[in-house]
Every structure is written in structure tokens, then in C-alpha cells.
Biopython code that builds the backbone (N, CA, C, O; Angstrom):
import numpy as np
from Bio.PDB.StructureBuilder import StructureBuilder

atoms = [
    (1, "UNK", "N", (19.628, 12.700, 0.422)),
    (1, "UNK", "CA", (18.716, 11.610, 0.132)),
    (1, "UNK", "C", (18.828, 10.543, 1.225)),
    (1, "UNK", "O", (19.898, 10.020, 1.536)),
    (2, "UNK", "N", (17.812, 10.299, 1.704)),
    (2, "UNK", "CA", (17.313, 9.026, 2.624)),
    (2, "UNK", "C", (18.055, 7.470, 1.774)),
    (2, "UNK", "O", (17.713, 6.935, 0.719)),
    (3, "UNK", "N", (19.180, 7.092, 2.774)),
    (3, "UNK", "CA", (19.203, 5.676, 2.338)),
    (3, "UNK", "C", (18.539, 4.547, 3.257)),
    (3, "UNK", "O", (18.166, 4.632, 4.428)),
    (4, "UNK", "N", (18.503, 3.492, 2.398)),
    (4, "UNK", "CA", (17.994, 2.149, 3.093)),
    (4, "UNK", "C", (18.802, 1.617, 2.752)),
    (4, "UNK", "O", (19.681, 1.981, 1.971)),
    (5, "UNK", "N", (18.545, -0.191, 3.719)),
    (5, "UNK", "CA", (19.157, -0.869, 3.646)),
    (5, "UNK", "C", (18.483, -2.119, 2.453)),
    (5, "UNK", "O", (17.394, -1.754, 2.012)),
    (6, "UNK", "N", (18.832, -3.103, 2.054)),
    (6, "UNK", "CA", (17.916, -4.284, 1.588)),
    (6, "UNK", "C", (16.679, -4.708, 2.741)),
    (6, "UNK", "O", (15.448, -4.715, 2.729)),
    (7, "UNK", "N", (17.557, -4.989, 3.550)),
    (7, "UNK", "CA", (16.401, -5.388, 4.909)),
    (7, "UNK", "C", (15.766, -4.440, 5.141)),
    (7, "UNK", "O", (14.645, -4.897, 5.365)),
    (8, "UNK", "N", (15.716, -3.171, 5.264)),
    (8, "UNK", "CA", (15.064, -1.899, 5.451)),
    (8, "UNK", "C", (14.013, -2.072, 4.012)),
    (8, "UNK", "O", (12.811, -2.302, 4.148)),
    (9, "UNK", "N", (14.588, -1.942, 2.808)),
    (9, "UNK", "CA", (13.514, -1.900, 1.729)),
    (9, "UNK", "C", (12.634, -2.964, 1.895)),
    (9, "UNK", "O", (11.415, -2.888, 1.745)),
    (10, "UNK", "N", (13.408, -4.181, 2.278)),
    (10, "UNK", "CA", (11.547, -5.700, 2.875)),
    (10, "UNK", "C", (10.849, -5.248, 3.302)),
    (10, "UNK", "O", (9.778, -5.075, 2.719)),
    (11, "UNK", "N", (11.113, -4.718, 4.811)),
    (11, "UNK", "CA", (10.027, -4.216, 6.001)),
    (11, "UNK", "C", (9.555, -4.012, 5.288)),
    (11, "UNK", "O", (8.848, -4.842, 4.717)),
    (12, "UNK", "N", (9.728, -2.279, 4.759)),
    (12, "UNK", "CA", (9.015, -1.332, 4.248)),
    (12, "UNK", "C", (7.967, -1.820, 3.084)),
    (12, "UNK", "O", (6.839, -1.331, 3.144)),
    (13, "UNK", "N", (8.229, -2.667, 2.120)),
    (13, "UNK", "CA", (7.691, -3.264, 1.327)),
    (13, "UNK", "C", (6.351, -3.982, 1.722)),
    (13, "UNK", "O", (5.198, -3.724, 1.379)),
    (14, "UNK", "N", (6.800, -4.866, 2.467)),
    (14, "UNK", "CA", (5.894, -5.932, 3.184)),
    (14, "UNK", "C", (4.836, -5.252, 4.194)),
    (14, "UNK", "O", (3.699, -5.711, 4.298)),
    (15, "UNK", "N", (5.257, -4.168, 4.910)),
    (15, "UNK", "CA", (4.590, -3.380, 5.672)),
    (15, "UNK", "C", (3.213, -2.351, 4.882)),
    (15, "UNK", "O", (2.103, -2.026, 5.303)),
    (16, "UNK", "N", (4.021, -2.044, 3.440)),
    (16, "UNK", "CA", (2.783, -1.752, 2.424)),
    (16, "UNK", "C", (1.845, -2.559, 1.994)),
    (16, "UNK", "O", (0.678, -2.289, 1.712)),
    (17, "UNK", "N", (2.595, -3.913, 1.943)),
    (17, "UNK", "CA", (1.693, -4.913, 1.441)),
    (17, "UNK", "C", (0.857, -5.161, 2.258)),
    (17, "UNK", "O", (-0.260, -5.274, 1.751)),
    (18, "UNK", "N", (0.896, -5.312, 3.402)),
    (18, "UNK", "CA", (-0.048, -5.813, 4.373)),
    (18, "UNK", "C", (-1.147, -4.621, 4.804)),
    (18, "UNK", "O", (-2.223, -5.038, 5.236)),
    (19, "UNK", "N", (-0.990, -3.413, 4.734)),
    (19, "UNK", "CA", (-1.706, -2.154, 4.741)),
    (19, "UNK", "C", (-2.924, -2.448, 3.609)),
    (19, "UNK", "O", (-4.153, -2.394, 3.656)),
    (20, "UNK", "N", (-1.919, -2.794, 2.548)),
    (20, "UNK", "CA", (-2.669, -2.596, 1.283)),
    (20, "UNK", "C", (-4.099, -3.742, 1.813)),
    (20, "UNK", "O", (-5.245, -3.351, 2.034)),
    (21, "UNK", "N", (-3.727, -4.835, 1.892)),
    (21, "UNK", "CA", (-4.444, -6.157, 2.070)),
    (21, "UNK", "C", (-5.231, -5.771, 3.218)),
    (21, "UNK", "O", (-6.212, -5.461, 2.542)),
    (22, "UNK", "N", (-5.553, -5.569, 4.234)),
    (22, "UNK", "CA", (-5.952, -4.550, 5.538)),
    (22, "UNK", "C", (-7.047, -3.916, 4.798)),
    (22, "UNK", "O", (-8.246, -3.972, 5.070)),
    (23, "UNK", "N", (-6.518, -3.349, 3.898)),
    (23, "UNK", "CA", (-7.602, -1.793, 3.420)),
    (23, "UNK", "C", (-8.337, -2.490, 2.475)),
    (23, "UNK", "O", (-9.289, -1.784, 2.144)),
    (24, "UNK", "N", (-8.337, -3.811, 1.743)),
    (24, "UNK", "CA", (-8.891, -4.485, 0.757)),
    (24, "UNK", "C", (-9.764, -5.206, 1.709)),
    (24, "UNK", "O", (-10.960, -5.226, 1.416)),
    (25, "UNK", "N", (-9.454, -5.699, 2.608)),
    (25, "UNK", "CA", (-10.073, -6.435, 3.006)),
    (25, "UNK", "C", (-11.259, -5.727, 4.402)),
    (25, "UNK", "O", (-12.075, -6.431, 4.998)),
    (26, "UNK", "N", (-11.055, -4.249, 4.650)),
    (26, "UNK", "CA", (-12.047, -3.753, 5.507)),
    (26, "UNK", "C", (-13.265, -3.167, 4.405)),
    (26, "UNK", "O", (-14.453, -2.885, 4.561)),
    (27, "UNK", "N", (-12.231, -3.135, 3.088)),
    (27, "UNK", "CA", (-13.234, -2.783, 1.888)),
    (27, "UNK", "C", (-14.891, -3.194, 1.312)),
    (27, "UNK", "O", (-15.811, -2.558, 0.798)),
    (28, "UNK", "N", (-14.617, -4.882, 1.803)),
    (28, "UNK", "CA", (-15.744, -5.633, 1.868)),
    (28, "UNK", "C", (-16.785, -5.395, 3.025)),
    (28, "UNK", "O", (-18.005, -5.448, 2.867)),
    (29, "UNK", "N", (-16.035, -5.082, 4.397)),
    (29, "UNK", "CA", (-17.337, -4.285, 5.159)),
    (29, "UNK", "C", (-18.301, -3.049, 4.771)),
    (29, "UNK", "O", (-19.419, -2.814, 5.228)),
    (30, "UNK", "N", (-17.621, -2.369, 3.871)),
    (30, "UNK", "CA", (-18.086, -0.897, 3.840)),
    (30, "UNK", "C", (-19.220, -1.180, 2.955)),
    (30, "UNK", "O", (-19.390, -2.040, 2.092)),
    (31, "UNK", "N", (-20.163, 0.052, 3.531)),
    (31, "UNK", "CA", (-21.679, -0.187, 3.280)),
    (31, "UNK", "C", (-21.403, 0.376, 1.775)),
    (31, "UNK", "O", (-20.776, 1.427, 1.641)),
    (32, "UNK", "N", (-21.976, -0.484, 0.432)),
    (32, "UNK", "CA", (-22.061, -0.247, -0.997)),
    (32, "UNK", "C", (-22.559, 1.370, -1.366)),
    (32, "UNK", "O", (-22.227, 2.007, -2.366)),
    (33, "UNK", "N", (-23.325, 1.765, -0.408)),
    (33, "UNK", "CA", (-23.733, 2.933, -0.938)),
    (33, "UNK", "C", (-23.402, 4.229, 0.040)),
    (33, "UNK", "O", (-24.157, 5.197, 0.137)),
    (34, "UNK", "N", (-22.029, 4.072, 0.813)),
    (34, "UNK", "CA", (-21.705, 4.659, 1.238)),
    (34, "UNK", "C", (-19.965, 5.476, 0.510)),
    (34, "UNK", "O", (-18.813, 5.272, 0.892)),
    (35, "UNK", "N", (-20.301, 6.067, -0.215)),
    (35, "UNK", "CA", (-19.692, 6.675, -1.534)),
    (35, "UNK", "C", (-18.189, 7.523, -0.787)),
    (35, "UNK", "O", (-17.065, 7.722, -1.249)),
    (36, "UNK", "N", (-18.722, 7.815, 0.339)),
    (36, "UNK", "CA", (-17.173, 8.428, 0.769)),
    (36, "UNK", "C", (-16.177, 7.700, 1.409)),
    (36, "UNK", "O", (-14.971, 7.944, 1.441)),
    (37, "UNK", "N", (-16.909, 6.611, 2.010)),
    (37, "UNK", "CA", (-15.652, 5.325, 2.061)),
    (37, "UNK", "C", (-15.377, 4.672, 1.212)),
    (37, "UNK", "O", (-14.447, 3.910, 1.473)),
    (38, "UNK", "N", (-15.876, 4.585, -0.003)),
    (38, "UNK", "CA", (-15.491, 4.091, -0.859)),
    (38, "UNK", "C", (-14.221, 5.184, -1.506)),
    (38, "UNK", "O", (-13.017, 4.961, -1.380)),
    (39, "UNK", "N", (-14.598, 5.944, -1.951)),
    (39, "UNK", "CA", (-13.656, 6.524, -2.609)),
    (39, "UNK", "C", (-12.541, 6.912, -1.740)),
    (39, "UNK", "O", (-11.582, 7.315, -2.398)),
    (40, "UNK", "N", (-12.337, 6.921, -0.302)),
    (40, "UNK", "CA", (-11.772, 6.737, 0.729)),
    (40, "UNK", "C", (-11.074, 5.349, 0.474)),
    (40, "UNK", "O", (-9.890, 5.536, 0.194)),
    (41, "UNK", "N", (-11.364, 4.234, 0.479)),
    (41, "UNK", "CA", (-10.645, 2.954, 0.270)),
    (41, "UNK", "C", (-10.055, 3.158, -1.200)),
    (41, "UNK", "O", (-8.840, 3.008, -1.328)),
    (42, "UNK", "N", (-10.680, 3.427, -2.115)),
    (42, "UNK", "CA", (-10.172, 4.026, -3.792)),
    (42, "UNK", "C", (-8.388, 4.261, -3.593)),
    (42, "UNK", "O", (-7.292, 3.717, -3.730)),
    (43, "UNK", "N", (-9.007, 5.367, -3.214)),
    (43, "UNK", "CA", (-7.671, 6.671, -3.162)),
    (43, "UNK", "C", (-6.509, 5.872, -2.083)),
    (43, "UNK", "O", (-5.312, 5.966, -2.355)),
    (44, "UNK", "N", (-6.874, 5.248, -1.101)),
    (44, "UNK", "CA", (-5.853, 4.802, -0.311)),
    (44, "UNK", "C", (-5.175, 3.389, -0.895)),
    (44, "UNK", "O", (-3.964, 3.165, -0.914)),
    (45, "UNK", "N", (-6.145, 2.553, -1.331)),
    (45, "UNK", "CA", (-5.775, 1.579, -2.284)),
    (45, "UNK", "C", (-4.346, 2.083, -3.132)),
    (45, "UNK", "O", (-3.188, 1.999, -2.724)),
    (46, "UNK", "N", (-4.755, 2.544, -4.233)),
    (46, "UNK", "CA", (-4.286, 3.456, -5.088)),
    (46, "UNK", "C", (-2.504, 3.743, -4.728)),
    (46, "UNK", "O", (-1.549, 3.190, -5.274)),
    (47, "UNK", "N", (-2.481, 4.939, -3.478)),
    (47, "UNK", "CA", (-1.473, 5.147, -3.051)),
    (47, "UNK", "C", (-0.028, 3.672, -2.511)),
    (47, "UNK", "O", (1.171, 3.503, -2.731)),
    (48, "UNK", "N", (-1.303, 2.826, -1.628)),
    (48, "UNK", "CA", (-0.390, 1.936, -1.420)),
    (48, "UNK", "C", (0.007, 1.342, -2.574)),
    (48, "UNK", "O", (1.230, 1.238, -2.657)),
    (49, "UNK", "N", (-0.762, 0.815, -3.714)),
    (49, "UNK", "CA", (-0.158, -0.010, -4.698)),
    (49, "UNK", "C", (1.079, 0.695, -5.290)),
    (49, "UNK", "O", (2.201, 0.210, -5.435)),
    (50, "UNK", "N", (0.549, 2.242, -5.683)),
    (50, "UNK", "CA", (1.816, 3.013, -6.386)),
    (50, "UNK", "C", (3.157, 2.854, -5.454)),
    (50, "UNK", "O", (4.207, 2.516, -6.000)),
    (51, "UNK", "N", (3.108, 3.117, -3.945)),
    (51, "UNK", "CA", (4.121, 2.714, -3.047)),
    (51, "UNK", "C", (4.672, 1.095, -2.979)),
    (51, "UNK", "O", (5.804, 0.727, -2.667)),
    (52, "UNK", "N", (4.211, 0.760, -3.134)),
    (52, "UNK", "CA", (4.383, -1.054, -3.093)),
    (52, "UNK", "C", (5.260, -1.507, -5.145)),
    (52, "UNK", "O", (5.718, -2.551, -5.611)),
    (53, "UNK", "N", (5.139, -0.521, -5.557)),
    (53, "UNK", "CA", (5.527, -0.525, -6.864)),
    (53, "UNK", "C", (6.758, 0.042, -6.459)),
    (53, "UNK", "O", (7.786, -0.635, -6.479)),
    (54, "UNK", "N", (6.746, 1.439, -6.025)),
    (54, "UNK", "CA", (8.166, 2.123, -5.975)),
    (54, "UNK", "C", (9.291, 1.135, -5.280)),
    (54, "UNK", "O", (10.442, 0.907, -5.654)),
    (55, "UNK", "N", (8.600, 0.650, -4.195)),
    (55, "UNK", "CA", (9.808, 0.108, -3.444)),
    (55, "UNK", "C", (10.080, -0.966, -3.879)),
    (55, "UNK", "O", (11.261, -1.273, -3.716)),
    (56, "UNK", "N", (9.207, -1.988, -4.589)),
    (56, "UNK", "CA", (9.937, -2.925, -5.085)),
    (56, "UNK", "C", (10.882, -2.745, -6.455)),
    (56, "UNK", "O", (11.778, -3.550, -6.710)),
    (57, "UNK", "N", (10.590, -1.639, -7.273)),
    (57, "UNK", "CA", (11.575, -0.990, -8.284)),
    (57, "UNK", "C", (12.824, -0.544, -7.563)),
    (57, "UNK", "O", (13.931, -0.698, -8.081)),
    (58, "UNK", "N", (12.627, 0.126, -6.112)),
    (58, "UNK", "CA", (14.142, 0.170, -5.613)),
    (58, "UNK", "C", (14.781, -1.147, -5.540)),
    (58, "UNK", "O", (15.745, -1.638, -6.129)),
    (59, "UNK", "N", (13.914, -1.607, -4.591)),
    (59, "UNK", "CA", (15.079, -2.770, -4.064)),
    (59, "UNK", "C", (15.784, -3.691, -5.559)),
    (59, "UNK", "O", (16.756, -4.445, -5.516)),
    (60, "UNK", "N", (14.940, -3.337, -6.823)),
    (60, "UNK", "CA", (15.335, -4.333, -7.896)),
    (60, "UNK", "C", (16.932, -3.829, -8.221)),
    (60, "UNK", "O", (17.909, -4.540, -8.458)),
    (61, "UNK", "N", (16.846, -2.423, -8.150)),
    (61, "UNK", "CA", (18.033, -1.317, -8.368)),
    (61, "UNK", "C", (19.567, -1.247, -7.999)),
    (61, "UNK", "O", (20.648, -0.919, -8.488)),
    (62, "UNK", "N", (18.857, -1.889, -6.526)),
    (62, "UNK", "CA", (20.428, -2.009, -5.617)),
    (62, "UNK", "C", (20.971, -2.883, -6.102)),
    (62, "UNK", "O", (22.085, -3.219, -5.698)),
]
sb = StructureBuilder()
sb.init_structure("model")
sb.init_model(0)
sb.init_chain("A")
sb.init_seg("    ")
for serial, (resi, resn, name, xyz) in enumerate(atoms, 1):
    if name == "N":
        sb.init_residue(resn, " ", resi, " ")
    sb.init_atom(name, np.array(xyz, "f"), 0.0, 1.0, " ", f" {name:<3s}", serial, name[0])
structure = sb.get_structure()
């Protein structure tokens, strides 16, 4: 198993967060009726939040 550090779990954290916010916020460009970027921003949304969940449940752990 892959360890981290505390400072290693921030980056990583913060580095999701800001992805996440990135992808929310190119979200508002995308043309409304263009259905595969949308569900494209959906699905990637999605992943980061579930990731941005995990790692802050680690770091609560240590």
C-alpha cells in the first residue's frame, strides 16, 4: 500500500479541489445543448468530488 504524508494528503487534496473548481467553472462555457460535454463535465465532476471526499476521510484518519 501507497503511503502519504499529511503534507502529501493537502497537495493532493487541494490539487482535487482546484481541478474540481476548473471543471465547474469551464462548465459555464459549454454550449447548453451540447450533451456530450456535458455529461463529460457530469462524470468528471462526480469523480473529483468522490476523490476530494476520500482524501479528506484519510487525512481525518491519521
Amino acid at each position: 500500500m501507497i503511503q502519504f504524508t499529511h503534507h502529501e494528503f493537502a497537495i493532493l487534496a487541494e490539487t482535487v479541489k482546484q481541478n474540481r473548481i476548473a471543471v465547474e467553472a469551464a462548465s459555464g462555457t459549454t454550449n447548453p445543448f451540447d450533451v456530450t460535454a456535458i455529461t463529460t463535465y457530469s462524470n468528471h465532476r462526480k469523480k473529483l468530488i468522490q476523490l476530494e471526499d476520500k482524501l479528506e476521510a484519510a487525512m481525518l484518519q491519521e
